[in-house]
Structure formats: C-alpha cells, structure tokens
MARGU-521982 format. One line per 10 residues: number of its first residue (from 0); for each residue x, y, z of N, C-alpha, C. Coordinates in pm, whole numbers, plus 50000, padded with zeros to 5 digits. Layout:
NUM) X Y Z X Y Z X Y Z; ...
//
This chain:
0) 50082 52045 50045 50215 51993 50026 50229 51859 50097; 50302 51715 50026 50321 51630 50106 50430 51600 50224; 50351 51571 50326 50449 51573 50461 50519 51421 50453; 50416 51333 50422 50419 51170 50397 50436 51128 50277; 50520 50959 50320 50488 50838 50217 50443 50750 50269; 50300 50738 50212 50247 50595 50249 50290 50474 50185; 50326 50397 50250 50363 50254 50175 50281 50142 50189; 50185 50092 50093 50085 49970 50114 50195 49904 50125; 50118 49748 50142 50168 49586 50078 50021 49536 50042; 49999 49483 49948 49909 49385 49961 49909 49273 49844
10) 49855 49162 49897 49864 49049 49782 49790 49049 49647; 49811 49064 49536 49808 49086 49389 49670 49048 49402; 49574 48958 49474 49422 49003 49468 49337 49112 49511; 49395 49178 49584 49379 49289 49616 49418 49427 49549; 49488 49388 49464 49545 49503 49379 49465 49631 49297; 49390 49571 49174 49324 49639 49128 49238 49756 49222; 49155 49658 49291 49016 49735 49378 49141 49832 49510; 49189 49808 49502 49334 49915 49580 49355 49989 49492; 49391 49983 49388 49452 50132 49254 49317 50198 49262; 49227 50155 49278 49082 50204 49206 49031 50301 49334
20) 49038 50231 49427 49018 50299 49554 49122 50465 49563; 49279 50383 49526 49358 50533 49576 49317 50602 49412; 49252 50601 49332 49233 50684 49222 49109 50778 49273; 49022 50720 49349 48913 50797 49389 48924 50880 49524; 49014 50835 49594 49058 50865 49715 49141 50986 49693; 49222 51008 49656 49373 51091 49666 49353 51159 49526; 49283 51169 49451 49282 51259 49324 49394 51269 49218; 49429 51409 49242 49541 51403 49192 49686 51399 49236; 49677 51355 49348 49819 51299 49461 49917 51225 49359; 50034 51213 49353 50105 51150 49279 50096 50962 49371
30) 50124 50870 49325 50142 50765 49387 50223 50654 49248; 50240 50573 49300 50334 50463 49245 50294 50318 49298; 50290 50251 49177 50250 50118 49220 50399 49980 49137; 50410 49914 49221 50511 49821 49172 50499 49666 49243; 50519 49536 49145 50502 49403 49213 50625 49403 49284; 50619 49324 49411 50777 49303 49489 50758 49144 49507; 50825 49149 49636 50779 49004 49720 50758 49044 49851; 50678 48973 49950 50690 49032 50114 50705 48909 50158; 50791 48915 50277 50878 48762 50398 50819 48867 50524; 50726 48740 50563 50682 48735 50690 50559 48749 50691
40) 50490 48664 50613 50351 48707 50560 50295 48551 50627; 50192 48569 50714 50107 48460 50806 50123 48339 50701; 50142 48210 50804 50163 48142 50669 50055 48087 50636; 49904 48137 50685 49730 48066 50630 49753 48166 50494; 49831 48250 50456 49839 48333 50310 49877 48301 50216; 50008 48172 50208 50104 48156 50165 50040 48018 50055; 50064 48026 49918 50036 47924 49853 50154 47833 49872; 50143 47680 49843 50232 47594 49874 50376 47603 49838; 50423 47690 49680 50495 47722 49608 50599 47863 49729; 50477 47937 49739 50542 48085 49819 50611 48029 49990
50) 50552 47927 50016 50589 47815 50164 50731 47767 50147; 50719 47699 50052 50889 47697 49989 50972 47763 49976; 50928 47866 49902 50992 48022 49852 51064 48053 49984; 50971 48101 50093 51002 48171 50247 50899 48318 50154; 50866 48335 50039 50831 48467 50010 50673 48464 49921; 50585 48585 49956 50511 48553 49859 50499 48700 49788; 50405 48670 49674 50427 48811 49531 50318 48881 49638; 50379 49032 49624 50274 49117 49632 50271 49250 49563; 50228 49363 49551 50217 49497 49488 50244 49566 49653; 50355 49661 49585 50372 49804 49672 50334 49901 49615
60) 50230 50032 49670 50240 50127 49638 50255 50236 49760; 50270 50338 49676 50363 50411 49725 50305 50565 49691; 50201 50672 49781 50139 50728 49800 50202 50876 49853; 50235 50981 49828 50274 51144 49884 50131 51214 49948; 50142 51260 50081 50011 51302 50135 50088 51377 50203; 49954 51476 50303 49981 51576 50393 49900 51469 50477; 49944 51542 50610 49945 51499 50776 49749 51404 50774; 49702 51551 50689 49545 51535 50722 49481 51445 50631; 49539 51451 50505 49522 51340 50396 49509 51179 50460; 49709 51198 50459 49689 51031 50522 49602 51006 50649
70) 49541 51054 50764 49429 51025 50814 49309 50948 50761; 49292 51048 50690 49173 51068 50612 49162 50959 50543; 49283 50918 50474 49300 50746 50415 49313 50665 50447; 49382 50628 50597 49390 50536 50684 49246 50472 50698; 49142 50616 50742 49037 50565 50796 48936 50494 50702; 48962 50489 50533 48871 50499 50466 48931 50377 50387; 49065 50324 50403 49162 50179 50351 49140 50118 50497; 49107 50143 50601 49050 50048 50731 48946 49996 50730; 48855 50037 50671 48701 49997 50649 48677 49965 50503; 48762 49963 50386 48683 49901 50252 48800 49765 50267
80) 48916 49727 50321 48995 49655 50288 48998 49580 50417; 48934 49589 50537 48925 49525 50675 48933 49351 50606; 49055 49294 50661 49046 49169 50626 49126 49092 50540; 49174 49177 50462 49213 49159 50314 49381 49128 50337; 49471 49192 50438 49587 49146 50476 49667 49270 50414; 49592 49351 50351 49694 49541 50305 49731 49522 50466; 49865 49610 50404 49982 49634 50516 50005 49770 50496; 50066 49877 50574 50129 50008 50568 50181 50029 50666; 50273 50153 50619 50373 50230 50690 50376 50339 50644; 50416 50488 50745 50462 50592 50669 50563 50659 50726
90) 50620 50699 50673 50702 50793 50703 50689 50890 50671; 50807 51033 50715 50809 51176 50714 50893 51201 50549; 50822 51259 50473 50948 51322 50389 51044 51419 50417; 51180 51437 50413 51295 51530 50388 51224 51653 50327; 51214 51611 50176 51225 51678 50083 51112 51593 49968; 51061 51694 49890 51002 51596 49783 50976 51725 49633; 50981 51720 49539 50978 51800 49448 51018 51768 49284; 50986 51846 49216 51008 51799 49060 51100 51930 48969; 51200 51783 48921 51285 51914 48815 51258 51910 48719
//
C-alpha cells in the first residue's frame, strides 16, 4: 500500500531516460508525469530566454510508494541521475484509493 508521493523536477532533457527508469523501477506503481515550470533553478541551468522569464520548463512526476519502495528509489535515482539537476520531495499520504 502507498504511504508516499514522490515528486521529481527535472529539466525536459532528462525526461525520457527518467519515465524509462521509473517504468523499470516501480512496475506497476501508479505515477504521473506533467510539463510545469520551476523558479529557483541555479542560474548555470537557465537558457538566456528562461533568465528573462525568472522560470525555466521542466517535467513533474509524480510517483505512489510504500516507506521501503521510496528508499529503494531514492538510492537507485541517486546514482543513474547524479548530476543531472532531478529534484524531489515526498510527502505522507492521508488517503489514496480508486472509485
């Protein structure tokens, strides 16, 4: 059962080889992927256009795990993506379920 939501960030070059990773990683885990923007992103990241902006494009996804899962993914998105500028957070779910 999921305890967590993991929330990436990462910049749209990173995207694909990230879906591909949580497809092999997490099975059949439900997850969600969507383009946003992220503010406060180093500005050696920032193309000249996104400098202007204050914002640059990135993909959020958005991952349901148990306690031992997200470990287990932390340690394994720390070592294929070291470098790359993926971001996360998680939090506790309330509640999570399907009608």
């Amino acid at each position: 059962m999921a305890e967590y939501c993991l929330t990436l960030i990462c910049p749209p070059s990173v995207e694909e080889k990230l879906l591909d990773a949580l497809l092999l990683h997490v099975g059949d885990e439900l997850f969600t992927s969507s383009p946003t923007f992220s503010h406060g992103t180093p500005h050696g990241r920032l193309s000249p256009t996104e400098q202007v902006m204050g914002r640059s494009r990135s993909v959020q996804v958005q991952v349901l795990l148990s306690a031992e899962e997200l470990q287990v993914l932390r340690t394994r998105l720390r070592e294929e993506f070291a470098g790359t500028g993926l971001r996360f957070w998680a939090h506790a779910l309330v509640m999570e379920g399907e009608f």
